[in-house]
C-alpha positions in Angstrom: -32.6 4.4 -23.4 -30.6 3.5 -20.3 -31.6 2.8 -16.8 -30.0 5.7 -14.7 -31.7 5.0 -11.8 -29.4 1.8 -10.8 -25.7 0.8 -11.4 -25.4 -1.2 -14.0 -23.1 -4.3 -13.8 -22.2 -5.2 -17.7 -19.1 -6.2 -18.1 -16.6 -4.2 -19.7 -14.4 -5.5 -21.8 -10.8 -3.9 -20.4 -11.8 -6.8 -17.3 -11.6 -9.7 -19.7 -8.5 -11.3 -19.4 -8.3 -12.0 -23.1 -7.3 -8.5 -24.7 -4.4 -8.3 -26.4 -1.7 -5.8 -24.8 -1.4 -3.6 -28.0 -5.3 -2.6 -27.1 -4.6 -2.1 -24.0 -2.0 0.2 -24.5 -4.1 2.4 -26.6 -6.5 2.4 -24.2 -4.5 4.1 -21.5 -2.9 6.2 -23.5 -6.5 7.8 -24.3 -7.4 8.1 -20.5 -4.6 9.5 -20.0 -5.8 11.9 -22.0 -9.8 12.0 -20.8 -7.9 12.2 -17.5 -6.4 15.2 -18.2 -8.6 16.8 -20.2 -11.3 15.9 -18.2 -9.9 17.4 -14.5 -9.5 13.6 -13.4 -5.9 13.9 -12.4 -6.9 17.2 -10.6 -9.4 15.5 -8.4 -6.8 12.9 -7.4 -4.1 16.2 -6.5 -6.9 17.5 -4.6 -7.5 14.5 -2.2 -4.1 14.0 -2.1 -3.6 17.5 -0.8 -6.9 17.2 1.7 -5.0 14.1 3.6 -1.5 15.7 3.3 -2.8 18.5 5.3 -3.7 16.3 8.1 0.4 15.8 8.4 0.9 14.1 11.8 3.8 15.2 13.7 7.2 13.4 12.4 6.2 12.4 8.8 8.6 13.5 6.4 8.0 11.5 3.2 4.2 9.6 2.9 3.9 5.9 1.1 0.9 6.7 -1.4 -0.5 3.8 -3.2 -3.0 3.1 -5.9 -4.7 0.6 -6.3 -5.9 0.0 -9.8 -3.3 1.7 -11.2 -3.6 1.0 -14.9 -0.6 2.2 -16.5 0.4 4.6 -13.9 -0.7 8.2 -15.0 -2.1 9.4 -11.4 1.2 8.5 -9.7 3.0 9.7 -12.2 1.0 13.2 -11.4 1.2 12.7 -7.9 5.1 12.2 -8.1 5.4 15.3 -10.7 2.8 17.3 -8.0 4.9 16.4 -4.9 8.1 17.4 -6.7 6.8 21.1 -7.2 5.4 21.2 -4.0 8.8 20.1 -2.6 7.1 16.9 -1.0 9.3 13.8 -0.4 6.7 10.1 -1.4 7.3 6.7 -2.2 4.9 5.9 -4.6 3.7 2.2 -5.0 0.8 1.2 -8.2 -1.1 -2.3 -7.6 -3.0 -4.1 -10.5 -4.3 -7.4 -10.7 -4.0 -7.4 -14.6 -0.4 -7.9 -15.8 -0.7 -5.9 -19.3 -1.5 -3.0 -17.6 1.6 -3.3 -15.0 4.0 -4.2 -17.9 2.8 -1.0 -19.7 3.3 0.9 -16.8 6.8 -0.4 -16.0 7.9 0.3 -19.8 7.1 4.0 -19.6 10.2 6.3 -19.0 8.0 8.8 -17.5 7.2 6.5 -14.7 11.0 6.2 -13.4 11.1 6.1 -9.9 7.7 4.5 -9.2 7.0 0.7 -8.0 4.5 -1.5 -9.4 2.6 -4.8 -8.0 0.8 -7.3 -10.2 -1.6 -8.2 -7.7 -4.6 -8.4 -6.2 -5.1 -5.8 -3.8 -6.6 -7.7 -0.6 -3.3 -10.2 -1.1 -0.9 -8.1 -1.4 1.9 -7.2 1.3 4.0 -4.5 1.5 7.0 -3.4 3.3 5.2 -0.6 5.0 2.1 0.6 6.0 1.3 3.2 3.7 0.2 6.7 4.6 -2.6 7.3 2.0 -4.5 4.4 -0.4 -6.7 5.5 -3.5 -8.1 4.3 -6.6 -9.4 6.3 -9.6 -12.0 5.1 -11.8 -11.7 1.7 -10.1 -14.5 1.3 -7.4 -17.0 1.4 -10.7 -15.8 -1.5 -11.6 -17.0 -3.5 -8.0 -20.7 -4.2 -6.3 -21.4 -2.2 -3.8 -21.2 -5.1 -1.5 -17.4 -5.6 -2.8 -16.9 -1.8 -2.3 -17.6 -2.2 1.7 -14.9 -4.9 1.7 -12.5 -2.5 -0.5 -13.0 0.7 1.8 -12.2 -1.4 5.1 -9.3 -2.5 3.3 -7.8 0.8 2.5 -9.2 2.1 6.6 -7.0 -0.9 7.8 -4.1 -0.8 5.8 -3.7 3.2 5.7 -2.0 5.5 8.3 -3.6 9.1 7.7 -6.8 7.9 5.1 -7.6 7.2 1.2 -9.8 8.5 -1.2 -11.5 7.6 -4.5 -12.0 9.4 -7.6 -14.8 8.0 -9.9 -18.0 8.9 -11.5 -21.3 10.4 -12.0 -23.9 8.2 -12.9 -26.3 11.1 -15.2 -27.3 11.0 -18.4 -25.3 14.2 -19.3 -22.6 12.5 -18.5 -23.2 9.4 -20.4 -24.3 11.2 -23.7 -21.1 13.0 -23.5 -18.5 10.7 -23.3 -20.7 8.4 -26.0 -20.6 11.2 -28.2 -16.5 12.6 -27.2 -15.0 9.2 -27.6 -17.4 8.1 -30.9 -15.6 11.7 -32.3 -12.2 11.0 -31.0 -11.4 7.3 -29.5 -9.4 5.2 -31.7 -10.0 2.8 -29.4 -12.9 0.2 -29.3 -11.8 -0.6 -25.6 -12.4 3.0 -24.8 -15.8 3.5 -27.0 -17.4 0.6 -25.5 -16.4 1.0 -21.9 -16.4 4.8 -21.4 -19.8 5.2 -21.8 -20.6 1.9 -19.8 -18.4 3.1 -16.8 -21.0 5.9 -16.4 -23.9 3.5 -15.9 -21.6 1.4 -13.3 -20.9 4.9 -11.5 -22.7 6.1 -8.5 -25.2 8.7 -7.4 -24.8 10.3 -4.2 -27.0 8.2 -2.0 -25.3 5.1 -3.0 -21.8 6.2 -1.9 -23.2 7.5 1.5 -25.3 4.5 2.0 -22.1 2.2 1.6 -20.1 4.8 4.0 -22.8 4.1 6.8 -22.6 0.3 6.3 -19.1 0.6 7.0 -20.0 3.0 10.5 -17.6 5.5 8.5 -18.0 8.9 10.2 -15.0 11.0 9.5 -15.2 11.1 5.2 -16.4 14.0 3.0 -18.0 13.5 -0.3 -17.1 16.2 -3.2 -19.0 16.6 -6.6 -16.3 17.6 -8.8 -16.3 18.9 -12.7 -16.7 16.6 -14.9 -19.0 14.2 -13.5 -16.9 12.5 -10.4 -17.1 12.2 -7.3 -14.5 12.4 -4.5 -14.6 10.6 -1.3 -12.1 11.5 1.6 -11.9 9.4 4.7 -9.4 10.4 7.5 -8.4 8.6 10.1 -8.7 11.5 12.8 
């Protein structure tokens, strides 16, 4: 049975740098769909919305950029979001691994969005974006790593950033080992789905790593199914 009571830092095997790019495709086509399915792209709309709401006087159009991006499904909401909302953004995705860029820059439906092989702490951009976030990407750091990670995205944001990622609990875990042993086509997913839950985080651990950092103004969402949500705001 697994140890829920601390992260767990297996490996899993979409950070190799040795899987072939037809596997990696599969695999973010199916979180796309646990994504979906699953509220993930919700929780990213709802920070989103939390920091646009803090509008400072004069912005017109906000820089938003992932880091982490996989193959671009939570800009590509974003961008769909803001265009119903009648919201003008520049949206910018940042990955260190190249597969997963060169998926996301061969998708028609990600038209109009830019893409960075990179990694995050190197990269430089034009302009200082207005809002930074990841999405089932923290899980994949120590919590040491995370401090550096969330000083990043304080330093290099105007308005704030947020994360999206999980629930370590053991309904959680059972769940997605039993959804994606039904469903997953994908050995990338079934092995590492079930692992990101045991690298995800408890409530203590997230605040603990937000007081290492002397972070004051951030609220900390449990959301359906199994995530949590992190805001930090610069005001």
């Amino acid at each position: 049975m697994p140890d829920f009571s601390q992260r767990s830092y297996n490996t899993e095997l979409l950070d190799r740098d040795d899987i072939p790019f037809a596997d990696i495709k599969q695999n973010m086509q199916e979180l796309d769909t646990i994504n979906t399915w699953l509220g993930g792209h919700a929780i990213t709309c709802a920070g989103l919305e939390q920091l646009i709401k803090k509008n400072k006087p004069g912005i017109t159009s906000y820089i938003i950029c992932e880091i982490g991006c996989g193959g671009g499904d939570n800009l590509r909401v974003i961008r769909d979001w803001c265009a119903k909302k009648n919201i003008s953004v520049t949206l910018i995705g940042i990955d260190i691994n190249p597969h997963c860029i060169s998926y996301a820059e061969r998708r028609k439906e990600n038209n109009g969005i830019q893409f960075i092989t990179s990694d995050y702490r190197t990269v430089v951009l034009d302009e200082t974006p207005h809002i930074i976030f990841s999405s089932l990407f923290c899980h994949h750091f120590t919590n040491n790593d995370l401090e550096v990670q969330f000083n990043w995205m304080k330093a290099n944001t105007q308005l704030g950033f947020f994360i999206n990622d999980l629930h370590r609990h053991p309904l959680a875990y059972y769940s997605i080992s039993f959804l994606t042993k039904l469903f997953s086509r994908s050995y990338l997913v079934k092995n590492d789905a079930p692992l990101s839950v045991l690298r995800g985080f408890t409530k203590r651990e997230l605040t603990v790593i937000t007081k290492q950092m002397s972070i004051a103004n951030y609220k900390l969402y449990w959301r359906w199914a199994f995530r949590w949500l992190l805001i930090y705001s610069h005001d």
